[in-house]
N, CA and C atoms as a LAMMPS dump frame, in Angstrom:
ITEM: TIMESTEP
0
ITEM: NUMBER OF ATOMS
285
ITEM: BOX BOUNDS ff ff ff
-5.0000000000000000e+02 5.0000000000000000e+02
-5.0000000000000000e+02 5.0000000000000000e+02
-5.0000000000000000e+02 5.0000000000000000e+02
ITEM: ATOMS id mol type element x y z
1 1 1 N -336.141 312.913 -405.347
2 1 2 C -335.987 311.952 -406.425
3 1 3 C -336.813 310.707 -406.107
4 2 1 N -337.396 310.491 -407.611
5 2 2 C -338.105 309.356 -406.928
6 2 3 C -337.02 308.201 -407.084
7 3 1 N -337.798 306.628 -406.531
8 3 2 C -336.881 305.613 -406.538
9 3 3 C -336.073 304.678 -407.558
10 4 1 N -336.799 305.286 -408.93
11 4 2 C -335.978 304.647 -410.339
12 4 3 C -334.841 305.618 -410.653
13 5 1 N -335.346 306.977 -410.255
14 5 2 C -334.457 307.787 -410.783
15 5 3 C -333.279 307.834 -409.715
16 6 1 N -333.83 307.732 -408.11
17 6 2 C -331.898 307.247 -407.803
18 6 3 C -331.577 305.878 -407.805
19 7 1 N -332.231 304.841 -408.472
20 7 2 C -331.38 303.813 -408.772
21 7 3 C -330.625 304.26 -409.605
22 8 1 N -330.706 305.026 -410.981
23 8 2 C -330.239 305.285 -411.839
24 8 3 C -329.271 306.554 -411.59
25 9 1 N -329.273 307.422 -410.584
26 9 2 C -328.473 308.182 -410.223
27 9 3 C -327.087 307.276 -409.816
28 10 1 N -327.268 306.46 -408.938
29 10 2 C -326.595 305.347 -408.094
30 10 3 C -325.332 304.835 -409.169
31 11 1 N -326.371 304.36 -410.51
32 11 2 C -325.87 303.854 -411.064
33 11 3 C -324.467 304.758 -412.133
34 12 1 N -325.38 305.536 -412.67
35 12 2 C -324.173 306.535 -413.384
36 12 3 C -322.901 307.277 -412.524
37 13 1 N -323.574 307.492 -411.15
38 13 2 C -322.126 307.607 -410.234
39 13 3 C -320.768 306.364 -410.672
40 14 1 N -321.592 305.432 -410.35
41 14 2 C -320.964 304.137 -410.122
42 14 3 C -320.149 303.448 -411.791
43 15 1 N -320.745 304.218 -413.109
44 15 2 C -320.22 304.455 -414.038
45 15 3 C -319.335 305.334 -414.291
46 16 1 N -319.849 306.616 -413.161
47 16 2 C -318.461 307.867 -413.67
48 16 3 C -317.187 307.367 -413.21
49 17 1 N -317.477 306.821 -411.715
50 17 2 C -316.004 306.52 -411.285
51 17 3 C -315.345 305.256 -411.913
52 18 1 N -315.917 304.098 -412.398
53 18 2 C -315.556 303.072 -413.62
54 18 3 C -314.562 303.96 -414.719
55 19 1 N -315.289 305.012 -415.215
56 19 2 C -314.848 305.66 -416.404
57 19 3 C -313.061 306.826 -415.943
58 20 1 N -313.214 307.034 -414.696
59 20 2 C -312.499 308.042 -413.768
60 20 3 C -311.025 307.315 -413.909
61 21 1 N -311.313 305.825 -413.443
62 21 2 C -310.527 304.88 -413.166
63 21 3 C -309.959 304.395 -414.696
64 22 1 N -310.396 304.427 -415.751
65 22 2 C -309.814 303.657 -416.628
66 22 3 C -309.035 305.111 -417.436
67 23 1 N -309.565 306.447 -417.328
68 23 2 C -309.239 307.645 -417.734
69 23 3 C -307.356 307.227 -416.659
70 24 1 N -307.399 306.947 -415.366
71 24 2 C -305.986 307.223 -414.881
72 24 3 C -305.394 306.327 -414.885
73 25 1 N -305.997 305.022 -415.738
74 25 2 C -304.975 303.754 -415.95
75 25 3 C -303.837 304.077 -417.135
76 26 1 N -302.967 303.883 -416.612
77 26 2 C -301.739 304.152 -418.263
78 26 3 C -301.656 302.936 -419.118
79 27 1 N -301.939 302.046 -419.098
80 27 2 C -302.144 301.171 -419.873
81 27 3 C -303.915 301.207 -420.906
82 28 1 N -304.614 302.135 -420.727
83 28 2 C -305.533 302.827 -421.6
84 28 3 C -304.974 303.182 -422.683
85 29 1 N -305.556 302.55 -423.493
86 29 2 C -305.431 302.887 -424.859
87 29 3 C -305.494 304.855 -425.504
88 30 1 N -304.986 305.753 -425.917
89 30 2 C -305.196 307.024 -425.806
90 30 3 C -305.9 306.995 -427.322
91 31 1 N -306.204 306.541 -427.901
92 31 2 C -307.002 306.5 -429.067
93 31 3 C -309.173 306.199 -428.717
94 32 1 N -308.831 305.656 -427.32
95 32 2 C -310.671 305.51 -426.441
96 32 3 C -310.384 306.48 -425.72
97 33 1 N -309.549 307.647 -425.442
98 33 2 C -309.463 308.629 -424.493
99 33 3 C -310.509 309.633 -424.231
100 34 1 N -310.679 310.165 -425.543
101 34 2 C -311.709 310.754 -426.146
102 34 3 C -313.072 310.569 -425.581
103 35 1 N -313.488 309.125 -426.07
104 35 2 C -314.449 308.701 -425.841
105 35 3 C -314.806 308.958 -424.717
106 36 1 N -313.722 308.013 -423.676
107 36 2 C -314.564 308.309 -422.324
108 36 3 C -314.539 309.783 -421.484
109 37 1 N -313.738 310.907 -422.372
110 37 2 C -313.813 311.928 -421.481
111 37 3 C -315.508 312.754 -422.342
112 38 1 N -315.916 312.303 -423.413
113 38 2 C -316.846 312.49 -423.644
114 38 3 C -318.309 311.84 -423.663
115 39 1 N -317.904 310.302 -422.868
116 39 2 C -319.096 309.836 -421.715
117 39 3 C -319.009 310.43 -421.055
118 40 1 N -318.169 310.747 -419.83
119 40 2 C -318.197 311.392 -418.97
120 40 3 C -318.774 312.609 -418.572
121 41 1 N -318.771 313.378 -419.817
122 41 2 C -319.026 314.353 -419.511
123 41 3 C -320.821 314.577 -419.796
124 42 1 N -320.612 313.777 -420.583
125 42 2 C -322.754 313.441 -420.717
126 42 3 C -323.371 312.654 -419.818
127 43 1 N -322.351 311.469 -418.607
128 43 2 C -322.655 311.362 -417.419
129 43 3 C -322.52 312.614 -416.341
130 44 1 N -321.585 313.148 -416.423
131 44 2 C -321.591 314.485 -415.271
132 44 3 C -322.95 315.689 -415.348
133 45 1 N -323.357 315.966 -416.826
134 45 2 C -324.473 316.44 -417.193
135 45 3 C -325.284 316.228 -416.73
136 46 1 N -326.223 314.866 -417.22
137 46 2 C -327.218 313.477 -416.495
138 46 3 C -327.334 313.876 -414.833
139 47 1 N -326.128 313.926 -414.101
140 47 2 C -326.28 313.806 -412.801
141 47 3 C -326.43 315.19 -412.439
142 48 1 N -326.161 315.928 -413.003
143 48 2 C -326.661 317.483 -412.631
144 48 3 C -327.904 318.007 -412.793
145 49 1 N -328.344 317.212 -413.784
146 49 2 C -330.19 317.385 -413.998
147 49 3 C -330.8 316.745 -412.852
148 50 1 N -330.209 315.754 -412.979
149 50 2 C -331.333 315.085 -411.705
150 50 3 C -331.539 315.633 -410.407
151 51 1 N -329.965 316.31 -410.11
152 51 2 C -329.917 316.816 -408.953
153 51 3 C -330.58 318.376 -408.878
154 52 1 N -330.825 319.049 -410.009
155 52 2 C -331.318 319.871 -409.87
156 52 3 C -333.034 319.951 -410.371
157 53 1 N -333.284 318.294 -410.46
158 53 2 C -334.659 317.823 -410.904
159 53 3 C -335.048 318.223 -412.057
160 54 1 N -334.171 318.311 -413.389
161 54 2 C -334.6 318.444 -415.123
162 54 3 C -334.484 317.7 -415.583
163 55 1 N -333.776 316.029 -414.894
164 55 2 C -333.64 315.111 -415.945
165 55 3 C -335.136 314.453 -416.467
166 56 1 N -334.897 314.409 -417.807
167 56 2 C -336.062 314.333 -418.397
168 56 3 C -336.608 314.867 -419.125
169 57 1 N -336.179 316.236 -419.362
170 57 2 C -336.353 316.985 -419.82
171 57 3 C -335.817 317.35 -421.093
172 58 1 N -336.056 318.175 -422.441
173 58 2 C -334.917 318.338 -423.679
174 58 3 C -334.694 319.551 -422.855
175 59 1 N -333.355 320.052 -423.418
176 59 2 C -332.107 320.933 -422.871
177 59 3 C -332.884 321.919 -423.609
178 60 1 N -333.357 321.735 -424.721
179 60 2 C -333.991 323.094 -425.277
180 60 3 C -335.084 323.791 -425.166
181 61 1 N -335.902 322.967 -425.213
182 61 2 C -337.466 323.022 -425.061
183 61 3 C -338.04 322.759 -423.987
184 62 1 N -337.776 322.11 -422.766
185 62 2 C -338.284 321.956 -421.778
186 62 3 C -339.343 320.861 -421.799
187 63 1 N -339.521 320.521 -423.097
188 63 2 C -340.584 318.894 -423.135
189 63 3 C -339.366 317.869 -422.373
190 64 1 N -341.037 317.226 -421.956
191 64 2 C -340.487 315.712 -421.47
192 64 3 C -339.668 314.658 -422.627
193 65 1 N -338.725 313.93 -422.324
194 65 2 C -338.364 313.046 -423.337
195 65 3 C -339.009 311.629 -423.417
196 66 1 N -339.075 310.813 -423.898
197 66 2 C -340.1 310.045 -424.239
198 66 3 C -339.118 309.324 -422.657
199 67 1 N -340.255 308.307 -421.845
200 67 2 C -339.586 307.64 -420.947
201 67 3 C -338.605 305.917 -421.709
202 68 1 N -339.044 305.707 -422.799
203 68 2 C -338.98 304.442 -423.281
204 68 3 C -337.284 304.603 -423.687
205 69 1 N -336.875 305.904 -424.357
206 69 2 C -335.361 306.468 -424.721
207 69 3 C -334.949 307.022 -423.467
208 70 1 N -335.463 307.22 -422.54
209 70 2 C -334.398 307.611 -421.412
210 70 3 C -333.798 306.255 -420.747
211 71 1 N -335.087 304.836 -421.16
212 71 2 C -334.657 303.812 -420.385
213 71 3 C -333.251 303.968 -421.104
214 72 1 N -333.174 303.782 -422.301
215 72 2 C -331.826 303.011 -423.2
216 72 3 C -330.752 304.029 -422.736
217 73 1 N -331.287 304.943 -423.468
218 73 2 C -330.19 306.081 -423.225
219 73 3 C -330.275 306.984 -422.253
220 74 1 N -329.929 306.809 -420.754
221 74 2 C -330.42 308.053 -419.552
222 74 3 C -329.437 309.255 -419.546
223 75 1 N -328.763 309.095 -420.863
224 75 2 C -327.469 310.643 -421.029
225 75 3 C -328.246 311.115 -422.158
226 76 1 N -329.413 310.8 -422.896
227 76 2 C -329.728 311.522 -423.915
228 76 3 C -330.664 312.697 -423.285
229 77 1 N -330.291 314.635 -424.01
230 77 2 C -330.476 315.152 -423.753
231 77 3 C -331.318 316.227 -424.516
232 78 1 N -331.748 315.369 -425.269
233 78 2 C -332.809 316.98 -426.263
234 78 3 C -333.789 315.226 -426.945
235 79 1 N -334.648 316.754 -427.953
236 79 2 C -335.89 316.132 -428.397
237 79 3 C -335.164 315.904 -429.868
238 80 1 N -333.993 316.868 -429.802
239 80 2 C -333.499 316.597 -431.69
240 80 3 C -332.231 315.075 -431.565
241 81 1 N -332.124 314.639 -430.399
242 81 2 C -331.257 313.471 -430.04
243 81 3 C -332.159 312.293 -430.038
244 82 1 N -333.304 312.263 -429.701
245 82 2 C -334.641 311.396 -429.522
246 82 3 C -334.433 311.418 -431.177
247 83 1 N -335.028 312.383 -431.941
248 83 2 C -335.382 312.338 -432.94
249 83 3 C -334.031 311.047 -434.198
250 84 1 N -333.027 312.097 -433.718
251 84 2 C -331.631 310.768 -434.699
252 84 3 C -331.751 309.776 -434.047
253 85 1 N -331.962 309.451 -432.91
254 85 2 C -331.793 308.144 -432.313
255 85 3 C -333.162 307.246 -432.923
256 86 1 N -334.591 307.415 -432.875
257 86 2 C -335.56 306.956 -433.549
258 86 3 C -334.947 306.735 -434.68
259 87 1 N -334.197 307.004 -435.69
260 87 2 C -334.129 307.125 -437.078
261 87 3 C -333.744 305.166 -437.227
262 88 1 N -333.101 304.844 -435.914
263 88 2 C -332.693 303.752 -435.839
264 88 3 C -333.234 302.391 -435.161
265 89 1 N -334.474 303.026 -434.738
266 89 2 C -335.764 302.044 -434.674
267 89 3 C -336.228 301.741 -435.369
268 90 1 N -336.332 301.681 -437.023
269 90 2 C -337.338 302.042 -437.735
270 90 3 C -337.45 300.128 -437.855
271 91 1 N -338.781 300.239 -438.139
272 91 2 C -338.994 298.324 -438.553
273 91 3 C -338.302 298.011 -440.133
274 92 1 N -337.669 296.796 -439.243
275 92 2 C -337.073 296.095 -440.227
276 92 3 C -338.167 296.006 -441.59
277 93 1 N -337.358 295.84 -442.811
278 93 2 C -337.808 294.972 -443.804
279 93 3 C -338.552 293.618 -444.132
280 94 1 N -337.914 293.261 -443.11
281 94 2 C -337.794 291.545 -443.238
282 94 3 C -338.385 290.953 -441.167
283 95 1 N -339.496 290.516 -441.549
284 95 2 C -339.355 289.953 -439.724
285 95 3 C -339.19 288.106 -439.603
């Protein structure tokens, strides 16, 4: 791995167990339960690519994902997730 990608390994560890911890707090709301067992699980993903050296990759196609959407999003995992997520770049109307 190179050295951005285990900062960023480092880091989503250091998010799973954040997320681990608020999953076994009982004072968690069970209505965000959801949520974080389904970060989690697109962090546990994330860290399995890397470790097996695909992050970066779409899950389908094997293209690279653009590096500029992995900055934002480093759990996004295909080229059709790039694609909805662009939908929400688009330039404003008004600058």
């Amino acid at each position: 791995m190179d050295a951005n990608i285990e900062k960023l390994y480092s880091e989503l560890r250091n998010t799973r167990q954040e997320l681990l911890e608020k999953l076994m707090d009982d004072n968690s709301s069970k209505l965000i339960r959801p949520y974080i067992l389904d970060e989690l699980f697109d962090i546990e993903s994330t860290l399995a690519r890397m470790e097996k050296g695909e992050y970066g990759k779409c899950e389908i196609s094997g293209e690279l994902l653009p590096d500029h959407l992995l900055a934002e999003v480093p759990t996004i995992k295909s080229i059709d997730d790039c694609s909805r997520l662009e939908q929400y770049y688009r330039k404003s109307l008004y600058d």
